[in-house]
Structure formats: structure tokens, C-alpha cells
C-alpha atoms as an extended CHARMM CRD file, in Angstrom:
* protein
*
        70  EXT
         1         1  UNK       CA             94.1000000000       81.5690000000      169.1210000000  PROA      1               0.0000000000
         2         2  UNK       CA             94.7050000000       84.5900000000      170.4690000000  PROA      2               0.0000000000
         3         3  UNK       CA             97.6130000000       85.3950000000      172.9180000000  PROA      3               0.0000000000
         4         4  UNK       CA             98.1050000000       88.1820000000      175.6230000000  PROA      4               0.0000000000
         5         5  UNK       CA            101.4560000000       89.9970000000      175.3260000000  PROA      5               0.0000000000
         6         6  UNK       CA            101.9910000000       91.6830000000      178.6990000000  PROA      6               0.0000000000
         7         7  UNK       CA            104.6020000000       94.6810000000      178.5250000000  PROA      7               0.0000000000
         8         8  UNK       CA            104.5390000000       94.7450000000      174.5470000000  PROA      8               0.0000000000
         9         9  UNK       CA            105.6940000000       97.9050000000      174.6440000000  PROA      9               0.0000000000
        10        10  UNK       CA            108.9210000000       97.2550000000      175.9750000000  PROA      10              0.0000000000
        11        11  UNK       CA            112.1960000000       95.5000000000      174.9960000000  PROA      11              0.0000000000
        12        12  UNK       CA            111.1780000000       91.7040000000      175.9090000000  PROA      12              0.0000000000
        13        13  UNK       CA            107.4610000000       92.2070000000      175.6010000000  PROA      13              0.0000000000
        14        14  UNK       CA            107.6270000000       93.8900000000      172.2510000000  PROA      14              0.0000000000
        15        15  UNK       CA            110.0300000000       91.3370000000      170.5360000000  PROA      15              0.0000000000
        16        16  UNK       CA            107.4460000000       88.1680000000      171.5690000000  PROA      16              0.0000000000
        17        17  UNK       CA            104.2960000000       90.1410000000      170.0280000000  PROA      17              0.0000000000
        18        18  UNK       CA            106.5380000000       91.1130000000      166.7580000000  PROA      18              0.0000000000
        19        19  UNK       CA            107.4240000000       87.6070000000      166.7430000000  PROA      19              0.0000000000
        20        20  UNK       CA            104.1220000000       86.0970000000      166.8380000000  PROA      20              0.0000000000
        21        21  UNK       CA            102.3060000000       88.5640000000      164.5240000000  PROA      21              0.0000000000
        22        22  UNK       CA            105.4270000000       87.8040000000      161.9950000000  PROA      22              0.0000000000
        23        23  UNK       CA            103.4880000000       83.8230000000      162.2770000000  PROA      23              0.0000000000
        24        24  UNK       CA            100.4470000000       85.0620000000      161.8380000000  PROA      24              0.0000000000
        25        25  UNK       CA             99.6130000000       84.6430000000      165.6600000000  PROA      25              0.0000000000
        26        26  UNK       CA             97.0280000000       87.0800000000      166.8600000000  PROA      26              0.0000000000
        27        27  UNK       CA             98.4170000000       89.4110000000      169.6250000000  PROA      27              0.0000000000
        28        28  UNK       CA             96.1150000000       91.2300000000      172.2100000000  PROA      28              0.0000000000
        29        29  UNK       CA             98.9770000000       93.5510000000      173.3640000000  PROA      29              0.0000000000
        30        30  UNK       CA             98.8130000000       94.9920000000      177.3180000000  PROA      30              0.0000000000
        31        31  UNK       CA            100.4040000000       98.5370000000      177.1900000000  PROA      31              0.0000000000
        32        32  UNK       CA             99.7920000000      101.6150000000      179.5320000000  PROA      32              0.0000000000
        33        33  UNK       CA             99.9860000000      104.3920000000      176.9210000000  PROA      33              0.0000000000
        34        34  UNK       CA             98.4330000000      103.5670000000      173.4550000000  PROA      34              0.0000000000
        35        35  UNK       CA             99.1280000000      106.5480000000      171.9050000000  PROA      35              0.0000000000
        36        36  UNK       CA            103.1490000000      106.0070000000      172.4030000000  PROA      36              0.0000000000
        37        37  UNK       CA            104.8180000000      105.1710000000      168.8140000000  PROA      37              0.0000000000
        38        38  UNK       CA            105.7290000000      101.4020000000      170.2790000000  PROA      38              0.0000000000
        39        39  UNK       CA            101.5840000000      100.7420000000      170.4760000000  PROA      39              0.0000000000
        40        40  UNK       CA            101.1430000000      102.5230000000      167.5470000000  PROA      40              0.0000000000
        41        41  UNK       CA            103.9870000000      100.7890000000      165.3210000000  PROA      41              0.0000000000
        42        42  UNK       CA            102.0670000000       97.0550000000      167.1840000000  PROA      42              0.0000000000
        43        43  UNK       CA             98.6770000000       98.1770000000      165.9440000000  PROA      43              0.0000000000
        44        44  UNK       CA             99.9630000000       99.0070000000      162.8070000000  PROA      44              0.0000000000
        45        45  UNK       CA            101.0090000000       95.6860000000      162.6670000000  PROA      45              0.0000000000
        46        46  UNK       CA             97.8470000000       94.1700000000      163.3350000000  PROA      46              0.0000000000
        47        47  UNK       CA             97.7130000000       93.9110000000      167.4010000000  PROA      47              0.0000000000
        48        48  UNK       CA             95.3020000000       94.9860000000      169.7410000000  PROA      48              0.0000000000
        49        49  UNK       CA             96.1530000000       96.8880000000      172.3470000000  PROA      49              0.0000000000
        50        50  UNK       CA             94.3170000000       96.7660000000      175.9770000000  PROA      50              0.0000000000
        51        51  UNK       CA             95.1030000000       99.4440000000      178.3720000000  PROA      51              0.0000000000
        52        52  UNK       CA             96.5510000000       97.9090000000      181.5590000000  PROA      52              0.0000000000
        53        53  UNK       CA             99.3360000000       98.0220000000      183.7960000000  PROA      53              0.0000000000
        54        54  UNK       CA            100.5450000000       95.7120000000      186.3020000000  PROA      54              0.0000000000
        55        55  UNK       CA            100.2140000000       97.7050000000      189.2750000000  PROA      55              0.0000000000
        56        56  UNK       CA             96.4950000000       97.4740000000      188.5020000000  PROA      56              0.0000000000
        57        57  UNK       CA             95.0510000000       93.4060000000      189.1060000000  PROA      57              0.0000000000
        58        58  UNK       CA             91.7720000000       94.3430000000      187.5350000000  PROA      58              0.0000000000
        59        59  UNK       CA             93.1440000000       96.0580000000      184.3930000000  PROA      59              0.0000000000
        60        60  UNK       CA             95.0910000000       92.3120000000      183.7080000000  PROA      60              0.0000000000
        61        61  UNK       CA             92.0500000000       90.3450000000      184.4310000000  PROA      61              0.0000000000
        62        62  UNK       CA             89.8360000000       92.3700000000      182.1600000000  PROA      62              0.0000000000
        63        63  UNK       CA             92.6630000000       91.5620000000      179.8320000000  PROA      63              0.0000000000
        64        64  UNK       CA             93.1130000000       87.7720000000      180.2850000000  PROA      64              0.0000000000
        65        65  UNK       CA             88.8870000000       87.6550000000      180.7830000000  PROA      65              0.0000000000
        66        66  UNK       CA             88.6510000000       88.9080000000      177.0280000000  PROA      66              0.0000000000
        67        67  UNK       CA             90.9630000000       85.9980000000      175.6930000000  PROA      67              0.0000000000
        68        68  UNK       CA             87.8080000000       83.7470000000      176.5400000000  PROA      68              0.0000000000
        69        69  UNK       CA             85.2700000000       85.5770000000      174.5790000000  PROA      69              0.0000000000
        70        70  UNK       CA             87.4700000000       85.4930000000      171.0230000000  PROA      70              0.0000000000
């Protein structure tokens, strides 16, 4: 199972993906910038990051469409 993380950059966000990589959940993390040291320090830690941003529908669905395919 794999689980989307929207915002898991930021204060809420970030604490749910830590939180489920810590279980050994795999986290497909939604950020805007993945070169800021919050996405870095979450890939480090095993997530994947997907560019997105939630002013942008299709940048979420291409998200959420990827969950089916793993």
C-alpha cells in the first residue's frame, strides 16, 4: 500500500508522512519544491516525492492516478 501525503512538506503534512515511513508505510509525498531540505530530508527517508500543488487539479490527479499503478 502506498499512501499520498498531500502538503508533506509542511507542519501537518510532514508529521503524517514521517509517521507512516517510521511503520514502514510507503509515502508518495506531494510537494511544490523538491529541492527544499523538507523533500530532501522525506526522500532521504525513503518517500517519493511528486511535484504538485493544490492550486493545480491536474498536478493532484496525476498524483492520486499513480497510486493505482503501484
Amino acid at each position: 500500500m502506498t499512501v499520498l501525503v498531500i502538503g508533506a512538506t509542511g507542519k501537518q503534512g510532514g508529521a503524517t508522512a514521517r509517521a507512516l515511513l517510521e511503520r514502514g508505510v510507503a509515502v508518495r509525498a506531494l510537494v511544490r519544491d523538491a529541492s527544499s531540505d523538507a523533500a530532501r530530508a522525506l526522500r532521504e527517508r525513503g518517500a517519493e516525492l511528486v511535484r504538485g500543488d493544490l492550486d493545480d487539479p491536474a498536478s493532484l490527479l496525476a498524483a492520486a492516478d499513480a497510486l493505482t499503478a503501484t
